[in-house]
ROMITOR-603492 format. One record per residue (C-alpha): residue number from 1; y, x, z; residue in one letter. Coordinates in nm, 2 decimals. Last residue first. Layout:
# residues N
+--------+--------+--------+--------+------+
: lummar :     c2 :     c1 :     c3 : gupa :
+--------+--------+--------+--------+------+
:    NUM :      Y :      X :      Z :    A :
...
+--------+--------+--------+--------+------+
This chain:
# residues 342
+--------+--------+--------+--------+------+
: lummar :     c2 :     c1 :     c3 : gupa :
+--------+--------+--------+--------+------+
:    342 :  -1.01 :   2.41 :  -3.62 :    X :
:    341 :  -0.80 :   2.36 :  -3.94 :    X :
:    340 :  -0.60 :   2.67 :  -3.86 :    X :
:    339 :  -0.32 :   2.47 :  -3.75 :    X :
:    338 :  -0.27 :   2.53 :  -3.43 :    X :
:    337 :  -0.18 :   2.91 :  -3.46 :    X :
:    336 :  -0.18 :   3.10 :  -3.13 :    X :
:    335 :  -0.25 :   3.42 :  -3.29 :    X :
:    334 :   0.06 :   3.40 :  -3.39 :    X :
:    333 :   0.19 :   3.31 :  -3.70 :    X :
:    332 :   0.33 :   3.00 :  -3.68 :    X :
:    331 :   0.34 :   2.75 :  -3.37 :    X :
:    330 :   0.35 :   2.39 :  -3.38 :    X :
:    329 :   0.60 :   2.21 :  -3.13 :    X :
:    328 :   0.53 :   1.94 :  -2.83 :    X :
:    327 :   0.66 :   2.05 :  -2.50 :    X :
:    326 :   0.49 :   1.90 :  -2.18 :    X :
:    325 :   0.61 :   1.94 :  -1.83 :    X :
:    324 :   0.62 :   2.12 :  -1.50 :    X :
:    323 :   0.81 :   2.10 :  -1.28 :    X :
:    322 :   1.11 :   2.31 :  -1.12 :    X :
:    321 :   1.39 :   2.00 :  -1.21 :    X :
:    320 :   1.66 :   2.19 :  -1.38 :    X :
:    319 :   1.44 :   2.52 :  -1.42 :    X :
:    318 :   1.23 :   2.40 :  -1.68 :    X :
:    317 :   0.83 :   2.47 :  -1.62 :    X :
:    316 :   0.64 :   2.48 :  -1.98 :    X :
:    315 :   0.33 :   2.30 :  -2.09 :    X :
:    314 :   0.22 :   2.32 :  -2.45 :    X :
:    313 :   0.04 :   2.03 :  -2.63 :    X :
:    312 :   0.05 :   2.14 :  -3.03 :    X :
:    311 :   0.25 :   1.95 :  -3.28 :    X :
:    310 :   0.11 :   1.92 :  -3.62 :    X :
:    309 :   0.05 :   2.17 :  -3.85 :    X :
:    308 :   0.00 :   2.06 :  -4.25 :    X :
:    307 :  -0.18 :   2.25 :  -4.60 :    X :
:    306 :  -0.49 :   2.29 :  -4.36 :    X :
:    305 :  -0.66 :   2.12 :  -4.57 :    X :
:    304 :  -0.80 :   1.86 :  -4.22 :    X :
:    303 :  -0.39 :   1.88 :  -4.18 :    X :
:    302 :  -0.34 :   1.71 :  -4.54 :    X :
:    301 :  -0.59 :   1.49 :  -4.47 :    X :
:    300 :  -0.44 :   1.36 :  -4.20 :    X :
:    299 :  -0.11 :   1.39 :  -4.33 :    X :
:    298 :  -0.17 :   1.17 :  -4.62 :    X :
:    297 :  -0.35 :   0.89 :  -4.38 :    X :
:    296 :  -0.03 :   0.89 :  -4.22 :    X :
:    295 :   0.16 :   0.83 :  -4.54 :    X :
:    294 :  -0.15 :   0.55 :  -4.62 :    X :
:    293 :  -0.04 :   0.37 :  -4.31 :    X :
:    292 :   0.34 :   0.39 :  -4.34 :    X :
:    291 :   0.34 :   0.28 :  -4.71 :    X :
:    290 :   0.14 :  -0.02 :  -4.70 :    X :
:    289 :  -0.10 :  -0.16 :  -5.01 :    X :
:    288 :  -0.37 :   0.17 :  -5.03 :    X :
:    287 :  -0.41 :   0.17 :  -4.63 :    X :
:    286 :  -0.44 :  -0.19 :  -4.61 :    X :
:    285 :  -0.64 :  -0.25 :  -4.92 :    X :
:    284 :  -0.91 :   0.01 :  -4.78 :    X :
:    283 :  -0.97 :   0.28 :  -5.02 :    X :
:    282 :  -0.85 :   0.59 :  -4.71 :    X :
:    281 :  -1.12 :   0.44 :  -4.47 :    X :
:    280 :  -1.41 :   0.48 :  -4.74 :    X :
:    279 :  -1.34 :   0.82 :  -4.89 :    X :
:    278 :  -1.30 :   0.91 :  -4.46 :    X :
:    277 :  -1.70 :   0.77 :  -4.45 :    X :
:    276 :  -1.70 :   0.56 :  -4.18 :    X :
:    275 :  -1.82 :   0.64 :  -3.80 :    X :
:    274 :  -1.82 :   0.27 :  -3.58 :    X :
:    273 :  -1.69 :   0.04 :  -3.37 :    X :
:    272 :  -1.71 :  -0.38 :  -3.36 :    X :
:    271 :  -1.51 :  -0.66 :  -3.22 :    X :
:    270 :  -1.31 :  -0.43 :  -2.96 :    X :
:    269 :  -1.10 :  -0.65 :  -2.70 :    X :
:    268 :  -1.32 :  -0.72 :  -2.41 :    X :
:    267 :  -1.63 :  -0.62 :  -2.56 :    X :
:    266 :  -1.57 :  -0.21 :  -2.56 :    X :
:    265 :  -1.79 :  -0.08 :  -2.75 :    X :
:    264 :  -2.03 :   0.16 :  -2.66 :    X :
:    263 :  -2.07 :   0.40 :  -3.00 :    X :
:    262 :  -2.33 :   0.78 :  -2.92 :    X :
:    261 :  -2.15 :   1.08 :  -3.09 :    X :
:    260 :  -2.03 :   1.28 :  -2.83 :    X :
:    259 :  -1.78 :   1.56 :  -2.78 :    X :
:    258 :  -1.54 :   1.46 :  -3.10 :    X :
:    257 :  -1.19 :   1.62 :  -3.21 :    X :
:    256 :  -0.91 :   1.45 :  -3.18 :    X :
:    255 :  -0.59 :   1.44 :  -3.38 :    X :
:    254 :  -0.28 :   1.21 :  -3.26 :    X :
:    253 :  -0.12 :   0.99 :  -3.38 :    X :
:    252 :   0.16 :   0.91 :  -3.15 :    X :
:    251 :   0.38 :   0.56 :  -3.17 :    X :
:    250 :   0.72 :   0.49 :  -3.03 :    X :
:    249 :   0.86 :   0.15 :  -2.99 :    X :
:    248 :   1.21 :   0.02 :  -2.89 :    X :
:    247 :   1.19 :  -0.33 :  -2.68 :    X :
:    246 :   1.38 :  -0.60 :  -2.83 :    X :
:    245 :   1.11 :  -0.79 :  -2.60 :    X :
:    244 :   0.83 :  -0.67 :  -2.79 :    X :
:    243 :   0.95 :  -0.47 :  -3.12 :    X :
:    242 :   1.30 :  -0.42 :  -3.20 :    X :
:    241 :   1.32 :  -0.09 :  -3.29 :    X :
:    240 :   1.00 :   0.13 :  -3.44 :    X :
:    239 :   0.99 :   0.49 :  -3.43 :    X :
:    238 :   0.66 :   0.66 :  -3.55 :    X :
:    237 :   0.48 :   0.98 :  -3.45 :    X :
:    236 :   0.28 :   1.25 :  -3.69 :    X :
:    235 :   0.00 :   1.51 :  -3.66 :    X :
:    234 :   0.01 :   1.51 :  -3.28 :    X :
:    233 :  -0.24 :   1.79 :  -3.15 :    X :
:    232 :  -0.55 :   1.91 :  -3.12 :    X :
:    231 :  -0.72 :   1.63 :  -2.79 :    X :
:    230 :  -1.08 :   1.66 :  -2.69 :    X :
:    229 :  -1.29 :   1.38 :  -2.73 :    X :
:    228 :  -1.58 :   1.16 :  -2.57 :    X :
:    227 :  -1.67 :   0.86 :  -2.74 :    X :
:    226 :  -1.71 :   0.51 :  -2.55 :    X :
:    225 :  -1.55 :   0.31 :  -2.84 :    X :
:    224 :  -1.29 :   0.15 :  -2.71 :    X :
:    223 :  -1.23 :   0.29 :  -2.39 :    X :
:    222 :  -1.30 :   0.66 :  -2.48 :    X :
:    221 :  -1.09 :   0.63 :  -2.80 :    X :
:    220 :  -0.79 :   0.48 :  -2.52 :    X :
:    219 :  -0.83 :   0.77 :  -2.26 :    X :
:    218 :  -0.83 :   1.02 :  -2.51 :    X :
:    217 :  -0.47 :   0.91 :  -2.63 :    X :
:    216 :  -0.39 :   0.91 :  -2.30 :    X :
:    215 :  -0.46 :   1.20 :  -2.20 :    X :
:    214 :  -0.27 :   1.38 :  -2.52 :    X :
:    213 :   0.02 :   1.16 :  -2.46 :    X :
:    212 :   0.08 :   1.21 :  -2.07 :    X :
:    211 :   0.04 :   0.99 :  -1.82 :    X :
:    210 :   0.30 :   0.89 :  -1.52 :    X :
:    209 :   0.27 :   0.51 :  -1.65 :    X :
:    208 :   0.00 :   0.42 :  -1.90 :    X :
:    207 :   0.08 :   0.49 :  -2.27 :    X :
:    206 :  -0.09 :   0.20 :  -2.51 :    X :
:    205 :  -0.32 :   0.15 :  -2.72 :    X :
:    204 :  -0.50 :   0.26 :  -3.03 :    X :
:    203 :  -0.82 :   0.36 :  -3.17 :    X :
:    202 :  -0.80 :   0.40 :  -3.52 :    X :
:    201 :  -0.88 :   0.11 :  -3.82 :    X :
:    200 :  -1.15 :  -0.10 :  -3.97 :    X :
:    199 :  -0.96 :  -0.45 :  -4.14 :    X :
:    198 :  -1.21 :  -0.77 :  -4.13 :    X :
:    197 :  -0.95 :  -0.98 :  -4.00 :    X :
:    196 :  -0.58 :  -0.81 :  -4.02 :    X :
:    195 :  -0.43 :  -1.12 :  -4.25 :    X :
:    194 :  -0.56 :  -1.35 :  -3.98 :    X :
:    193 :  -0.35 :  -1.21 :  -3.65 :    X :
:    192 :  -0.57 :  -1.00 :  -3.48 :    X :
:    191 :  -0.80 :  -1.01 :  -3.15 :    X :
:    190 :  -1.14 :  -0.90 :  -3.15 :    X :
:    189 :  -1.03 :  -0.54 :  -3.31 :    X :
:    188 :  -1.21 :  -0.36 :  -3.50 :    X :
:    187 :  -1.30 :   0.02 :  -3.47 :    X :
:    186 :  -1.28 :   0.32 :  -3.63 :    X :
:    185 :  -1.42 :   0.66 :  -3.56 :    X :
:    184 :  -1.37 :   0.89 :  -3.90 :    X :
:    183 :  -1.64 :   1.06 :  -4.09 :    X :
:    182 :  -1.65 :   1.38 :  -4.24 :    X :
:    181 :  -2.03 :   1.47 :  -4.17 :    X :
:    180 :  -1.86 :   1.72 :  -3.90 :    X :
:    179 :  -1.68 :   1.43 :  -3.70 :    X :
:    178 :  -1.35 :   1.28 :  -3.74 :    X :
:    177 :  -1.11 :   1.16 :  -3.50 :    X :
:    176 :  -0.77 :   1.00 :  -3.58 :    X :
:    175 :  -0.63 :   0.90 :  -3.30 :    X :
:    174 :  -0.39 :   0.57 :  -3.19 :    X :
:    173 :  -0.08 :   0.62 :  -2.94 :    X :
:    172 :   0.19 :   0.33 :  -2.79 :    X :
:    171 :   0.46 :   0.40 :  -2.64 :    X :
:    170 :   0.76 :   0.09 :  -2.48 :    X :
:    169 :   1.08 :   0.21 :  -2.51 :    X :
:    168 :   1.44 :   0.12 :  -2.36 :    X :
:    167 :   1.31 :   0.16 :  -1.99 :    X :
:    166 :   1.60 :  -0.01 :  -1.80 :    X :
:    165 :   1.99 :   0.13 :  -1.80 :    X :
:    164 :   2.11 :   0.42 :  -1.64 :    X :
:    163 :   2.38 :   0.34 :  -1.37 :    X :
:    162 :   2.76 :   0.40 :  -1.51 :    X :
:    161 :   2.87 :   0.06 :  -1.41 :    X :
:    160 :   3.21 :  -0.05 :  -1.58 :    X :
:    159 :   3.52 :  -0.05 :  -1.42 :    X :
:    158 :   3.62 :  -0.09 :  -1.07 :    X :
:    157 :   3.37 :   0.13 :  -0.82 :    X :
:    156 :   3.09 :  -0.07 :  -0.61 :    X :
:    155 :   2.80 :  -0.09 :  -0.88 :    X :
:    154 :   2.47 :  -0.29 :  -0.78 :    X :
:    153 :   2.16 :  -0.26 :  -0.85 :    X :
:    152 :   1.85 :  -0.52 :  -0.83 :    X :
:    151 :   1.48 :  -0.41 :  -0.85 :    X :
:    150 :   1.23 :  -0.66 :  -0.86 :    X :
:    149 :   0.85 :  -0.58 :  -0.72 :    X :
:    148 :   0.45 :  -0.59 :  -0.74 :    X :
:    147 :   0.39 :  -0.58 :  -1.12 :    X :
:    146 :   0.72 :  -0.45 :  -1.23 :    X :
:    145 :   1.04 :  -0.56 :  -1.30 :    X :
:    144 :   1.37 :  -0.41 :  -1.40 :    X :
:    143 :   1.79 :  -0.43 :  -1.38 :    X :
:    142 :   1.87 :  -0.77 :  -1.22 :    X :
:    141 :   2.21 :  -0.77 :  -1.11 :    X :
:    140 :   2.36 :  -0.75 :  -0.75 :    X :
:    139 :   2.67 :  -0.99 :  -0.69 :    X :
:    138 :   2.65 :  -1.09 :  -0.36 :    X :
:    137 :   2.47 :  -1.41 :  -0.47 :    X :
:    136 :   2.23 :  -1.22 :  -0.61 :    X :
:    135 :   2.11 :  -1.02 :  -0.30 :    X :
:    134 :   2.05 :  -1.38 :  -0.19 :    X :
:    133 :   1.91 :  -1.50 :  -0.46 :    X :
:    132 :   1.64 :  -1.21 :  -0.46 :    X :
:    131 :   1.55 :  -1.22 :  -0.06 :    X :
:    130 :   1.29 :  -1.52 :  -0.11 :    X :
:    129 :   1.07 :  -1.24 :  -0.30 :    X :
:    128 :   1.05 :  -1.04 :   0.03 :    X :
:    127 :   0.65 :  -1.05 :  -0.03 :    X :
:    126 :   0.71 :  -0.96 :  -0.39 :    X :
:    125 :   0.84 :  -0.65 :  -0.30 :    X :
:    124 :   1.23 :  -0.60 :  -0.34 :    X :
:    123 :   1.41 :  -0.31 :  -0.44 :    X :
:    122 :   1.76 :  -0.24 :  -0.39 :    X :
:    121 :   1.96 :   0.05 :  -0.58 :    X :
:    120 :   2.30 :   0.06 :  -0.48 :    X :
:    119 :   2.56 :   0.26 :  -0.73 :    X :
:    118 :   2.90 :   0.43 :  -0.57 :    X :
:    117 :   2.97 :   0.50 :  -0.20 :    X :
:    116 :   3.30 :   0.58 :  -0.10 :    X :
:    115 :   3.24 :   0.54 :   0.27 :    X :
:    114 :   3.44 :   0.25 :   0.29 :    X :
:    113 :   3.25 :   0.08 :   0.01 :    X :
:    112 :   2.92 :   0.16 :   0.16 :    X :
:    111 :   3.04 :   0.05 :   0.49 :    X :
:    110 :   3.17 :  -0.31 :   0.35 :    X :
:    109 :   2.83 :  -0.33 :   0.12 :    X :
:    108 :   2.60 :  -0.26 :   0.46 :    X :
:    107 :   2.76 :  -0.52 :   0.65 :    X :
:    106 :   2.72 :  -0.82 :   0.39 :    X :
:    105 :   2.39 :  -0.70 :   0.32 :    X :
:    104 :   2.31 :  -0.68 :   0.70 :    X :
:    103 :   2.43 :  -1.01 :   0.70 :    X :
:    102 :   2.22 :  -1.18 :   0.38 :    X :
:    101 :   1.90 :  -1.00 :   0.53 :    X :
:    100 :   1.94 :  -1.13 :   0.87 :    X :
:     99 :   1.95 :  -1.52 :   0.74 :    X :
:     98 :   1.65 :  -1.42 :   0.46 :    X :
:     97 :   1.44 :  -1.29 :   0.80 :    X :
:     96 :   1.20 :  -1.05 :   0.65 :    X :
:     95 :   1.43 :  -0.73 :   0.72 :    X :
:     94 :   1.40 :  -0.46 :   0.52 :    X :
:     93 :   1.23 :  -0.16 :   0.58 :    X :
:     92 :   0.99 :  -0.06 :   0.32 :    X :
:     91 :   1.22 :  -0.11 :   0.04 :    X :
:     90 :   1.43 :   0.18 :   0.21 :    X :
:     89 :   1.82 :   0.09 :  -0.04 :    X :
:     88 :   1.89 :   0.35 :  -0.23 :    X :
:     87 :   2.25 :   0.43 :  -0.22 :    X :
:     86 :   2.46 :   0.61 :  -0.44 :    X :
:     85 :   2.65 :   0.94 :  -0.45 :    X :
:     84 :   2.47 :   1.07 :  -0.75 :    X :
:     83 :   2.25 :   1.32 :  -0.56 :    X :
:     82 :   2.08 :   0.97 :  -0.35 :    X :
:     81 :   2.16 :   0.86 :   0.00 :    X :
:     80 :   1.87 :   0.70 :   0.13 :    X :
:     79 :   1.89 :   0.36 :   0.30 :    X :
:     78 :   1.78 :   0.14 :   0.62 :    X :
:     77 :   1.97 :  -0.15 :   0.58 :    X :
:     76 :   2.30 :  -0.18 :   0.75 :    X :
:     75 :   2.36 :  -0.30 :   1.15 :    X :
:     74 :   2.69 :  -0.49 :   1.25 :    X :
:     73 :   2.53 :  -0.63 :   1.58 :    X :
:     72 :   2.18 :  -0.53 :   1.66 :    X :
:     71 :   1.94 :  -0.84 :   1.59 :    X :
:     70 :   1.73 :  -1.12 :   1.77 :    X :
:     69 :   1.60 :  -1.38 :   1.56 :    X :
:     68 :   1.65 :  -1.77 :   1.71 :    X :
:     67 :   1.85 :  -1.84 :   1.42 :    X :
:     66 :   2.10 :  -1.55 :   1.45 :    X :
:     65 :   2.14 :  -1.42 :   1.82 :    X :
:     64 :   2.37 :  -1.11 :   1.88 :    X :
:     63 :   2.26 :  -0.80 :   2.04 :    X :
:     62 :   2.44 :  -0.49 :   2.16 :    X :
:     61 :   2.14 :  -0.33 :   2.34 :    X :
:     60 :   2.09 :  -0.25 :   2.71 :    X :
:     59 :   2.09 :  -0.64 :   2.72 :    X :
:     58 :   1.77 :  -0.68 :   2.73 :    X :
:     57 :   1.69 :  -0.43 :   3.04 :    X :
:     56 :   1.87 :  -0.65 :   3.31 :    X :
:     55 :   2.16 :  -0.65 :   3.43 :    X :
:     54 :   2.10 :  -0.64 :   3.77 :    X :
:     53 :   1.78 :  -0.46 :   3.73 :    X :
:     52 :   1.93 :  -0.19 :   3.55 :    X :
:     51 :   2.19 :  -0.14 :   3.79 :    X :
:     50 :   1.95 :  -0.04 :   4.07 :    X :
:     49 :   1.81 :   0.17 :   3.85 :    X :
:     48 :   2.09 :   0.38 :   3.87 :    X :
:     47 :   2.37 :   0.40 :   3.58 :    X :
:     46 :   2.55 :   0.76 :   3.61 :    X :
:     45 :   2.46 :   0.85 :   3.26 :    X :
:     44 :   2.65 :   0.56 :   3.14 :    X :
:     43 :   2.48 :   0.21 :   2.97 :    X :
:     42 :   2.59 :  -0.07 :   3.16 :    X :
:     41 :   2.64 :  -0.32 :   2.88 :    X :
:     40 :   2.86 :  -0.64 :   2.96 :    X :
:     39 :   2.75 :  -0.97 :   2.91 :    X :
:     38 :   2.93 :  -1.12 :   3.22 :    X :
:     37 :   3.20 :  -0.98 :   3.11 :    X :
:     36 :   3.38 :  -0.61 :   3.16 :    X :
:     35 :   3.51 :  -0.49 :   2.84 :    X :
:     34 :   3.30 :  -0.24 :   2.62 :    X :
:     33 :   3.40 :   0.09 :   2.50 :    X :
:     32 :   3.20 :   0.15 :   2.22 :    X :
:     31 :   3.14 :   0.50 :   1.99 :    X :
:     30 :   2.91 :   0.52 :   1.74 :    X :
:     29 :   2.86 :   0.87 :   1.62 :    X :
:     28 :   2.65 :   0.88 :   1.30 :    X :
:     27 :   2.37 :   1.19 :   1.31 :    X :
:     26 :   2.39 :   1.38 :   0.95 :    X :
:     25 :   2.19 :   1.30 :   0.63 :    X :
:     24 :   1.96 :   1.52 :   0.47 :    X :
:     23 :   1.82 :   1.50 :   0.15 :    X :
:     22 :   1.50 :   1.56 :  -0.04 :    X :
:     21 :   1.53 :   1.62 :  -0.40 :    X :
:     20 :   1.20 :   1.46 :  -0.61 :    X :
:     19 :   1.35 :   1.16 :  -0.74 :    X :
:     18 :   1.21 :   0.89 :  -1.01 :    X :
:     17 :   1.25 :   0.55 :  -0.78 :    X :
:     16 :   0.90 :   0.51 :  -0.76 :    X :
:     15 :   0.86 :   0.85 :  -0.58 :    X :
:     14 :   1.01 :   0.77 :  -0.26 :    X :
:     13 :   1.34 :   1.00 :  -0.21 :    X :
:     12 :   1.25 :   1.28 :   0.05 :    X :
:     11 :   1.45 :   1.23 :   0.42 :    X :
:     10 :   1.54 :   1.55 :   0.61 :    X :
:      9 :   1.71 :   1.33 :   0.89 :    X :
:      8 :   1.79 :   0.98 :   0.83 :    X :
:      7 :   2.02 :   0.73 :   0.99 :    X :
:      6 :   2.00 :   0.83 :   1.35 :    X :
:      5 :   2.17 :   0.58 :   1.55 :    X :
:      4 :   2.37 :   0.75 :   1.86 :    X :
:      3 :   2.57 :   0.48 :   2.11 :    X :
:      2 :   2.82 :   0.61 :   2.33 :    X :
:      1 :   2.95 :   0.40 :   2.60 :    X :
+--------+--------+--------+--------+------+
């Protein structure tokens, strides 16, 4: 008898995993030649339906009974080849039976490793959260978390693996904003560690996921303080190690200018916003007292003199991956000059 199982055809990597490339994978011949028993599969093309009957159309399958759950013998988890000759495992077709699970692990590991196969990407939901030990047990390791899943790896050659590591850095942005009375927006925060209490600073906050600096730097001031802006550039960015979780830390200041002028604060986490005199923000004891704060403050007013350029949002499409992205670099005379104190 000859069994066809169609793996994949023309199959696009899911987006959560960071691939675009859509692959094709080829039909698998599986060939059987079964022995006569009273199990046997009549499956040839001159079967009648006469037959059928006798056998019975449930066993037109290979099937083996585990735990009272039906399953085709020696099957592997539905997967995507990916451009680095490794698997990724289809999170949205796993088994929800733990006992099938562990065997078509067990299966799919012995015909990845035959087949030369290299790093295994396996992400579980949180409904299939009872499938983590056993994926563990087989010797995948934890690589990250998110809200609604695990994902485990696993690397099949000898030696060490060469799969990329987690996230390293966490990014974070703040903007300066001033108005045409030369005020800046600052705001307070309702939650700060004692020394902080009373101290007026910049919107800030973190970069969501998929968004890009200058939108999210808009997106914060906006949240805080309910002002609309428009994004000029980065005028300096900090790198920090060893922050949350021995997470890395970039931060982007970046200049905005104002749309609106009308304060809604943001209860949740802003104590109070407002415009201050820039005179009044730089004389704080905070700015004055640490280096890093009053050097920024420097460049700010150094780009309002136009004696500074900061880096200007240009997007550009690269060839390696045909999509589009965002280059930050200042530009000198051209007529395209971001530093004109605009």
């Amino acid at each position: 008898m000859e069994l066809k199982m169609l793996e994949a055809n023309f199959l696009s990597l899911p987006k959560e995993f960071g691939f675009r490339t859509s692959y094709s994978t080829s039909l698998v011949g599986l060939h059987s030649h079964p022995k006569p028993s009273s199990s046997k599969v009549i499956c040839s093309k001159g079967t009648n339906s006469g037959s059928i009957n006798k056998v019975g159309t449930s066993n037109l399958l290979f099937q083996s009974k585990i735990n009272g759950m039906n399953e085709a013998i020696s099957r592997t988890l539905d997967y995507f080849d990916d451009e680095y000759g490794g698997v990724i495992v289809n999170p949205d077709k796993l088994p929800s039976n733990p006992n099938v699970f562990a065997s078509m692990l067990q299966s799919s590991l012995s015909r990845w490793t035959i087949k030369g196969k290299k790093g295994i990407w396996l992400k579980l939901p949180s409904e299939y959260s009872e499938l983590v030990p056993i994926a563990v047990k087989e010797g995948f390791q934890y690589h990250h978390a998110e809200r609604g899943y695990v994902m485990l790896t696993y690397w099949i050659p000898e030696g060490p693996s060469m799969l990329p590591a987690n996230a390293s850095h966490q990014v974070g942005v703040g903007g300066f904003v001033i108005n045409d009375k030369n005020e800046v927006l600052v705001v307070q925060e309702k939650y700060c560690a004692p020394p902080f209490v009373g101290f007026w600073k910049i919107p800030t906050g973190f970069i969501q996921e998929a968004e890009e600096i200058y939108t999210g730097t808009v997106r914060e001031v906006k949240e805080e303080t309910g002002i609309d802006t428009e994004f000029v550039e980065v005028i300096a960015f900090r790198h920090a190690q060893n922050m949350a979780f021995e997470k890395s830390d970039l931060f982007f200041i970046g200049m905005l200018k104002p749309l609106s002028t009308e304060i809604k604060v943001d209860d949740h986490e802003i104590l109070a916003a407002k415009w201050m005199p820039l005179v009044e923000f730089v004389k704080q004891p905070w700015i004055q007292e640490d280096s890093m704060l009053k050097k920024v403050t420097d460049i700010f007013i150094a780009r309002m003199g136009k004696k500074y350029c900061g880096l200007f949002a240009h997007h550009l499409v690269s060839k390696f991956d045909d999509r589009s992205s965002t280059l930050y670099y200042n530009v000198v005379n051209t007529q395209d000059v971001n530093c004109n104190g605009t």
